[in-house]
C-alpha positions as CSV (number, residue, x, y, z in Angstrom):
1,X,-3.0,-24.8,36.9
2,X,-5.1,-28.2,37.4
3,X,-8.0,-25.8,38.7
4,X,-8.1,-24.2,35.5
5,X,-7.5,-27.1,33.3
6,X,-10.8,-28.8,35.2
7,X,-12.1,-25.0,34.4
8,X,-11.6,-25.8,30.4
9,X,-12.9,-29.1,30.5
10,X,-16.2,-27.8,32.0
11,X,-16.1,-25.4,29.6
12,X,-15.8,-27.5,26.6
13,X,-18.5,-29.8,28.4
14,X,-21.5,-27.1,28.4
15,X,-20.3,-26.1,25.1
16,X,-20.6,-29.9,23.4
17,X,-24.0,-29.7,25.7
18,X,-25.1,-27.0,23.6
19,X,-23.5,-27.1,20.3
20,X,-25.8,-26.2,18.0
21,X,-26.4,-23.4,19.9
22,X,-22.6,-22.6,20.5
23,X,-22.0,-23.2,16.6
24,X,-24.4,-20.4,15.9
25,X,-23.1,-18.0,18.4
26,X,-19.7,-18.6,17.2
27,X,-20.5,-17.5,13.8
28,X,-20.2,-14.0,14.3
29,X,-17.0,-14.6,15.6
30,X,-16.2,-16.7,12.5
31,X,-17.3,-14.3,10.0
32,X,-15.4,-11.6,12.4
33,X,-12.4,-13.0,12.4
34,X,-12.0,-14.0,9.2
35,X,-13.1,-10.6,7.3
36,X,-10.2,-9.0,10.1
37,X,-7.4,-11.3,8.2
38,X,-8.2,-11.3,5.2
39,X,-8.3,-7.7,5.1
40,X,-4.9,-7.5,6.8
41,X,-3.7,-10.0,5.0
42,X,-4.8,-8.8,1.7
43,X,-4.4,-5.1,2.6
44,X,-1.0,-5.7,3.9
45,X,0.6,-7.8,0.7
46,X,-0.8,-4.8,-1.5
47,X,0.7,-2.1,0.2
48,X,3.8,-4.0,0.5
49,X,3.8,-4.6,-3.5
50,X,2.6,-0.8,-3.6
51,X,5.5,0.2,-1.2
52,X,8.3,-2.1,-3.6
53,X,7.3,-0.3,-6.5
54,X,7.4,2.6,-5.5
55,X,11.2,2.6,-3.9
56,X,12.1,1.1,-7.4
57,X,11.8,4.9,-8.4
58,X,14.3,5.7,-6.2
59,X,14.5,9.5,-5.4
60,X,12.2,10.7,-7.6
61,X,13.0,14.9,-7.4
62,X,11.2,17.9,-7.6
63,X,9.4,19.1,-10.4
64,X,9.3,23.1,-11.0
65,X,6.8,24.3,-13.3
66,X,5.2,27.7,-14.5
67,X,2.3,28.2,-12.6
68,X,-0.5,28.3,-15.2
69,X,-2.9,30.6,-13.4
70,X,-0.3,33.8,-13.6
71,X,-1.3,36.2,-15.6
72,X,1.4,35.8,-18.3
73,X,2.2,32.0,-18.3
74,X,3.8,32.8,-21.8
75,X,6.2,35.1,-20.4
76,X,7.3,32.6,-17.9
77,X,8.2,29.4,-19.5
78,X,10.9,27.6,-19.1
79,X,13.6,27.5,-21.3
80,X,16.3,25.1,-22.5
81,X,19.1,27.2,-21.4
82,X,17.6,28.4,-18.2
83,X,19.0,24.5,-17.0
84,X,22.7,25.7,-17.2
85,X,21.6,29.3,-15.8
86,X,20.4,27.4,-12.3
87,X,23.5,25.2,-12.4
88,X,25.6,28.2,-12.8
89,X,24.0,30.2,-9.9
90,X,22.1,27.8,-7.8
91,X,25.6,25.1,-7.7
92,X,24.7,25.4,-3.6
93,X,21.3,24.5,-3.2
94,X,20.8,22.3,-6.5
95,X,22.8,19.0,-6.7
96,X,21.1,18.0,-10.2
97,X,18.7,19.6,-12.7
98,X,17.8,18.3,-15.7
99,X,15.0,19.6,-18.1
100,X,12.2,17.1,-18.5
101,X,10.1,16.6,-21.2
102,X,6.7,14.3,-21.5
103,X,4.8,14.6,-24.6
104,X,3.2,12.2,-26.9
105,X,4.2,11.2,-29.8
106,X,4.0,8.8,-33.1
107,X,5.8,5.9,-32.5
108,X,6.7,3.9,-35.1
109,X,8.8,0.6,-35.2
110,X,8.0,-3.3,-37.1
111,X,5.7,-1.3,-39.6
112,X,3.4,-0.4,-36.7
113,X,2.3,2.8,-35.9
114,X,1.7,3.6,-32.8
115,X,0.8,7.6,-30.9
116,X,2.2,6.8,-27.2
117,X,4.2,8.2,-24.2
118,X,7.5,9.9,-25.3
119,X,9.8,11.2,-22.1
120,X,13.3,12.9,-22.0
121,X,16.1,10.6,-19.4
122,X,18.9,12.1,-18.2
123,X,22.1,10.5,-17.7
124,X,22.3,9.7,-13.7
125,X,20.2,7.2,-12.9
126,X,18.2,7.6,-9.5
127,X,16.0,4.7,-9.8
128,X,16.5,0.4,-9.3
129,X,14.1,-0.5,-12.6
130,X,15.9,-3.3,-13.7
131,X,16.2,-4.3,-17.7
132,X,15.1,-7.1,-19.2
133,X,18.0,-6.5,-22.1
134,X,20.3,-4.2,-23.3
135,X,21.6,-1.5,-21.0
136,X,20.3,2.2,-19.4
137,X,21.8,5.7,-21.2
138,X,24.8,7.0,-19.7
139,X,26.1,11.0,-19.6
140,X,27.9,10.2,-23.3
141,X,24.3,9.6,-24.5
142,X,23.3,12.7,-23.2
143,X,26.6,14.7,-24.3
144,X,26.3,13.7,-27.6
145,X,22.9,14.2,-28.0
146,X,22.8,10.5,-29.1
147,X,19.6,9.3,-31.4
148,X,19.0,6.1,-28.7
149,X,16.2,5.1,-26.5
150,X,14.8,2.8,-23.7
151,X,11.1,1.1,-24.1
152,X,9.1,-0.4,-21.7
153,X,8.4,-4.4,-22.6
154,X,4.4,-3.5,-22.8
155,X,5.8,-1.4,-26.0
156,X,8.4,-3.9,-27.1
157,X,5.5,-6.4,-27.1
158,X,2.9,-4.0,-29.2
159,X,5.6,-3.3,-31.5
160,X,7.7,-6.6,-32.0
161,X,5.7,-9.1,-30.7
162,X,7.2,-12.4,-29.3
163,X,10.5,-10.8,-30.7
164,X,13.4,-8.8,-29.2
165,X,13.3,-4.8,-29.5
166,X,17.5,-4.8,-28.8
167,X,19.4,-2.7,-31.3
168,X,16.0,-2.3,-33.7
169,X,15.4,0.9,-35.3
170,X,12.3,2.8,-33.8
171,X,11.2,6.4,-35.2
172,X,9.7,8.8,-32.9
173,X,7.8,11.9,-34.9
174,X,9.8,10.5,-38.0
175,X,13.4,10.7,-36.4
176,X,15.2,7.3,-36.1
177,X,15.9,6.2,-32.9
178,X,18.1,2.7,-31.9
179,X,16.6,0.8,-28.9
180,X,19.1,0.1,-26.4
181,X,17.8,-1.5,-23.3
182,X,14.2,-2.5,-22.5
183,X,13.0,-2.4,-19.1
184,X,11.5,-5.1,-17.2
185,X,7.6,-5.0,-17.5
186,X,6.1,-3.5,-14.3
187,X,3.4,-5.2,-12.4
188,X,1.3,-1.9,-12.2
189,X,0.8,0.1,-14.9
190,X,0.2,3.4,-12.4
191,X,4.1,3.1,-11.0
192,X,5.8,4.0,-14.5
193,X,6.9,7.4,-14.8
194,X,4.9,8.7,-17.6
195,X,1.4,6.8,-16.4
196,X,0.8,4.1,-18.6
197,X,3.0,0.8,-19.8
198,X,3.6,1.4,-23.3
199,X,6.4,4.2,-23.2
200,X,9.5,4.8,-24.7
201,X,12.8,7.6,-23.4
202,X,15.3,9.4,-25.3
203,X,17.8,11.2,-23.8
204,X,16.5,14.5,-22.9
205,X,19.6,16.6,-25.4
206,X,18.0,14.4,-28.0
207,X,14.3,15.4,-27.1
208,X,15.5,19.5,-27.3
209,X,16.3,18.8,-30.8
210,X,12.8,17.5,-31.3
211,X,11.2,19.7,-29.7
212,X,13.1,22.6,-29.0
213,X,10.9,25.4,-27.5
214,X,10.2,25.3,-24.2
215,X,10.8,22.6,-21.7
216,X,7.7,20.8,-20.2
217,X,9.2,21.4,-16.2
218,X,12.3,21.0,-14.4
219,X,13.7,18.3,-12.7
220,X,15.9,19.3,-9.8
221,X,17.4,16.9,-6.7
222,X,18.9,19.1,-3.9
223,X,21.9,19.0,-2.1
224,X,21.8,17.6,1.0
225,X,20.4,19.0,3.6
226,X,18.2,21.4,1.4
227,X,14.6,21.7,2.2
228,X,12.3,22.2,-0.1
229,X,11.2,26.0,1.0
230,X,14.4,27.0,0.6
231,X,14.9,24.9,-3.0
232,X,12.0,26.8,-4.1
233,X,12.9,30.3,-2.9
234,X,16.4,29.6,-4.5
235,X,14.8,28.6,-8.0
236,X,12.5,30.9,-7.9
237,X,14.4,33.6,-7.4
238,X,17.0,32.1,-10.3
239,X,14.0,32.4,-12.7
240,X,12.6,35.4,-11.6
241,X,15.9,36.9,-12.6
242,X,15.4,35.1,-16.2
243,X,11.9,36.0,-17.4
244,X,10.7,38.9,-14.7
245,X,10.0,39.5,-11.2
246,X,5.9,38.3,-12.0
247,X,6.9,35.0,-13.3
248,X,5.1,32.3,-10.7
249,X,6.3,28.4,-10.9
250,X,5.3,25.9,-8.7
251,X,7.6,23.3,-6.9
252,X,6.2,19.7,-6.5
253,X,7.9,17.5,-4.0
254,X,7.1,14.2,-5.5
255,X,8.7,12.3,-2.5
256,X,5.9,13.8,-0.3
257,X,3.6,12.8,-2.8
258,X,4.7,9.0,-2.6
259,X,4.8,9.2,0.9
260,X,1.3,10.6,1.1
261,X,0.1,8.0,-1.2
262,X,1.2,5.5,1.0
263,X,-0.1,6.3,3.9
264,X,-3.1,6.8,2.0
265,X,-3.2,3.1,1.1
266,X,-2.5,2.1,4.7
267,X,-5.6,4.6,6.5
268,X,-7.8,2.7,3.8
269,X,-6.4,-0.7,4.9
270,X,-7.1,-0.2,8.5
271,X,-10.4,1.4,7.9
272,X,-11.8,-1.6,6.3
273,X,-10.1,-3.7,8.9
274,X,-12.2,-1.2,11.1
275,X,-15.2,-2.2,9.3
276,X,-14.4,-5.7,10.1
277,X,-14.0,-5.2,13.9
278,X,-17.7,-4.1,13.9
279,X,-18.8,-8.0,12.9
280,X,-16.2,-8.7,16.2
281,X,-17.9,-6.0,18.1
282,X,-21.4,-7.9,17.3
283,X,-19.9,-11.4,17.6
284,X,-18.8,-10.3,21.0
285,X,-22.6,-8.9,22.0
286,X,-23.7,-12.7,20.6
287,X,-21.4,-14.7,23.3
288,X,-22.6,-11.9,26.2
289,X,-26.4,-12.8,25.1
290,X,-25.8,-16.6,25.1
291,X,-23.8,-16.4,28.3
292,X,-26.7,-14.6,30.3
293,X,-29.1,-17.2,28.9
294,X,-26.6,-19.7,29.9
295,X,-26.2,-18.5,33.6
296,X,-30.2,-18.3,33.7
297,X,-30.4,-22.0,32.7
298,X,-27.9,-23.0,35.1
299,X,-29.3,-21.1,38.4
300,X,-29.9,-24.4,40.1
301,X,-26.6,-25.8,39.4
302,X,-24.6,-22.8,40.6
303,X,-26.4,-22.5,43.4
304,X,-25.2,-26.6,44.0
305,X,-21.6,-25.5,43.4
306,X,-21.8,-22.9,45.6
307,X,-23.6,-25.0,48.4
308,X,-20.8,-27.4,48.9
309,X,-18.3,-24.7,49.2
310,X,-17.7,-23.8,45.7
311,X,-16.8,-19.6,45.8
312,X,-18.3,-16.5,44.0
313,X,-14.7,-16.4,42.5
314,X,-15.0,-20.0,40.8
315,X,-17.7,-19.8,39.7
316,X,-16.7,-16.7,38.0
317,X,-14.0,-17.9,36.8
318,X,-15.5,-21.3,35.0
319,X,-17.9,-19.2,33.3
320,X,-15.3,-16.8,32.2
321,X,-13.5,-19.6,31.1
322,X,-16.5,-20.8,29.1
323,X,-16.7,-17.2,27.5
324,X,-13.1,-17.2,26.4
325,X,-13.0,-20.8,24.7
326,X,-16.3,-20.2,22.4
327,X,-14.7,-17.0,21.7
328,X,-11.2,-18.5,20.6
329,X,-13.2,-21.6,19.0
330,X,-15.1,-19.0,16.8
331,X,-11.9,-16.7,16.2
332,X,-9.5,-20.0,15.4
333,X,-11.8,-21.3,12.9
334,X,-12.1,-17.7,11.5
335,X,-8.3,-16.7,11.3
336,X,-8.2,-20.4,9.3
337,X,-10.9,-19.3,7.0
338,X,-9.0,-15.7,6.4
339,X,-6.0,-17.6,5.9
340,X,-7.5,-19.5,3.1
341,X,-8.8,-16.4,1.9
342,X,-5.4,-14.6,1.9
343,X,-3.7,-17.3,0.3
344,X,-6.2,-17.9,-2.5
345,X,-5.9,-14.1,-3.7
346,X,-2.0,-13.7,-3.0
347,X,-1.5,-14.8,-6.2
348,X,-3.7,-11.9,-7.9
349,X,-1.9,-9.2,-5.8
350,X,1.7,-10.7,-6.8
351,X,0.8,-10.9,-10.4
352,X,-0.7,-7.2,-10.8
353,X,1.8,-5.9,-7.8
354,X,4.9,-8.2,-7.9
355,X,6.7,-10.0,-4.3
356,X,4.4,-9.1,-1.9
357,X,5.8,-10.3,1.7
358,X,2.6,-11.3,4.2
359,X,3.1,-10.8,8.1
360,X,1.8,-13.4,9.5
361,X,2.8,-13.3,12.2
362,X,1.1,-10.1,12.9
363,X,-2.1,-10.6,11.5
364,X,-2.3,-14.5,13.4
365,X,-1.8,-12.4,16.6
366,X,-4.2,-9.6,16.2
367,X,-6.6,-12.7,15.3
368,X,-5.8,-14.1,18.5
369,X,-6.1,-11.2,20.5
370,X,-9.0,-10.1,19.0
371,X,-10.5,-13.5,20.2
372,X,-9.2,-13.4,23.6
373,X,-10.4,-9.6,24.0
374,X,-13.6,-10.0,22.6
375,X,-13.9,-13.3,25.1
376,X,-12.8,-11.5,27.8
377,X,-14.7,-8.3,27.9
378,X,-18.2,-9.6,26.6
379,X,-18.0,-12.6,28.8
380,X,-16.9,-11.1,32.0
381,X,-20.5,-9.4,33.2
382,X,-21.9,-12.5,32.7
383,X,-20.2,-14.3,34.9
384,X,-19.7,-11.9,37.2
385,X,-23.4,-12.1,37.3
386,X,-22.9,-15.7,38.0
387,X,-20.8,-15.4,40.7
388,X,-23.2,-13.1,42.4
389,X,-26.2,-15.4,42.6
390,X,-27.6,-16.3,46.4
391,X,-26.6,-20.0,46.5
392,X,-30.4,-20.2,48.9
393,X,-32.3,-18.3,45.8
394,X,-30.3,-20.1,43.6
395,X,-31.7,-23.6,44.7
396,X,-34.9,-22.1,44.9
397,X,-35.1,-21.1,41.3
């Protein structure tokens, strides 16, 4: 242990000896290091805040819908009373379904007029969205076909201002409609469930009297166990029977589709943390130059050490040493300036994201790895190389 110790302070020695030069060649290491964190750092605290929305969705279904490219998509859409058909016949495959309806409408409430997102809400509620007043519709809302409705804050703001939405009267497409809960203003306007902020639902009993020809899709949840080949053979097959043996639908598993959008998010977070390796990758070519130049410069003295008994191996070994502390000086100041860097854009991701936990710990260790590795690898031929040299050619030089 001592042995190594008098290693580091030689190390740090020749380094102080040769600052300006060892500032310079740490710089790719700096640069390296800190693009690494605060890509993880960033990328991480996104996909997190991606990842929280997302599960406040809940199970999120699958969608059936006529396929438009049949050849008689009129023949084939879905109807109001196909929903108690498929409960009637499917009871073994289908848990839930629920017709869903997403049109747009004129919304009017406070004198403003306003053409937005109008979709149907059923009366089980799959989702953790919490309310920022008032209260989510329940199966009686739904039985009774009951003339109430849910807005998003976005739409409460457009349409009331600085004042409460709660128990006002809002008319969609002329018909009056009594707000009864508001939900709590998501941090990114892509996670809704009709793809923008200002929205507004009505129970979906309520919407058929609006608009009662044909429903928009299905919305069916399985019973366990149930995979989706066999949901859509099942419901298929149900429909088929309704409106002819040609009609084509199409099943969308929206779960996969979260899940795919996820691991989207995370390839591109590791691909620019990829991209941020490379400046490592160069960093580490930088120390192997410097290093070589640094053994050529110190011939004379290495062939000295190794006069008065000093080994191939300890010599190897200081300036391995050497290699790994300008590596993991670079890389420290680095994973310092990425921290920075992650903290002073945190708040940006919380406020268009929400919470957004950062691992630290994780991305503090790849930093220190990374520094250790890149030390390690590019700074090994070069002393090997040391620890070659004739001591007699050595002095000579």
């Amino acid at each position: 242990m001592s042995r190594i110790l008098a290693y580091a302070r030689e190390a740090f020695d020749a380094i102080w000896r040769n600052r300006a030069r060892s500032v310079l060649t740490m710089l790719g290491m700096i640069i390296g290091t800190a693009s690494v964190i605060a890509v993880l750092g960033i990328g991480h605290a996104a996909s997190s805040g991606i990842t929280g929305q997302l599960n406040a969705f809940g199970n999120p279904g699958f969608f059936v819908a006529i396929d438009p490219k049949q050849d008689d998509p009129a023949g084939a859409q879905i109807q109001y009373r196909d929903v108690v058909t498929l409960k009637n016949q499917d009871d073994a495959t289908l848990q839930y379904v629920f017709p869903n309806f997403q049109r747009t409408y004129h919304i009017k409430g406070n004198g403003i007029d306003y053409v937005g997102a109008v979709t149907s809400q059923e009366g089980v509620v799959f989702d953790t969205l919490s309310l920022h007043e008032g209260r989510r519709m329940d199966q009686n809302d739904i039985d009774t076909a009951a003339h109430v409705a849910l807005v998003s804050q976005a739409l409460e703001r457009r349409l009331y201002g600085s004042g409460s939405a709660l128990g006002a009267i809002v008319r969609v497409d002329g018909v009056r409609f009594r707000i009864v809960g508001v939900y709590d203003e998501l941090k990114a306007g892509i996670f809704n469930n009709v793809g923008q902020s200002d929205y507004i639902e009505i129970p979906y009993s309520t919407f058929h009297q609006i608009a009662p020809g044909p429903i928009d899709s299905l919305l069916v949840y399985p019973q366990p166990g149930v995979t989706v080949p066999r949901l859509h053979d099942a419901v298929v097959a149900t429909l088929r029977h309704i409106h002819g043996p040609r009609a084509e639908y199409q099943v969308q598993d929206a779960v996969a589709f979260l899940n795919a959008f996820e691991r989207t998010i995370e390839v591109v977070g590791y691909g620019l943390t990829a991209i941020g390796g490379v400046a490592l990758v160069v960093a580490g070519i930088g120390i192997m130059n410097i290093m070589l130049v640094s053994v050529n410069e110190r011939t004379r003295e290495i062939g000295i050490r190794k006069a008065i008994g000093g080994s191939s191996r300890d010599i190897t070994l200081q300036f391995l040493m050497e290699a790994i502390i300008l590596s993991l000086l670079g890389g420290g100041t680095g994973m310092a300036l990425g921290i920075f860097a992650v903290l002073g854009t945190y708040g940006i991701v919380a406020g268009l994201l929400g919470p957004a936990p950062i691992p630290w710990l994780f991305i503090t260790s790849v930093a220190v790895g990374f520094s250790v590795f890149v030390g390690v690898v590019f700074g090994t031929y070069p002393a090997i190389r040391a620890g070659k040299l004739d001591p007699i050619e050595a002095l000579r030089s």
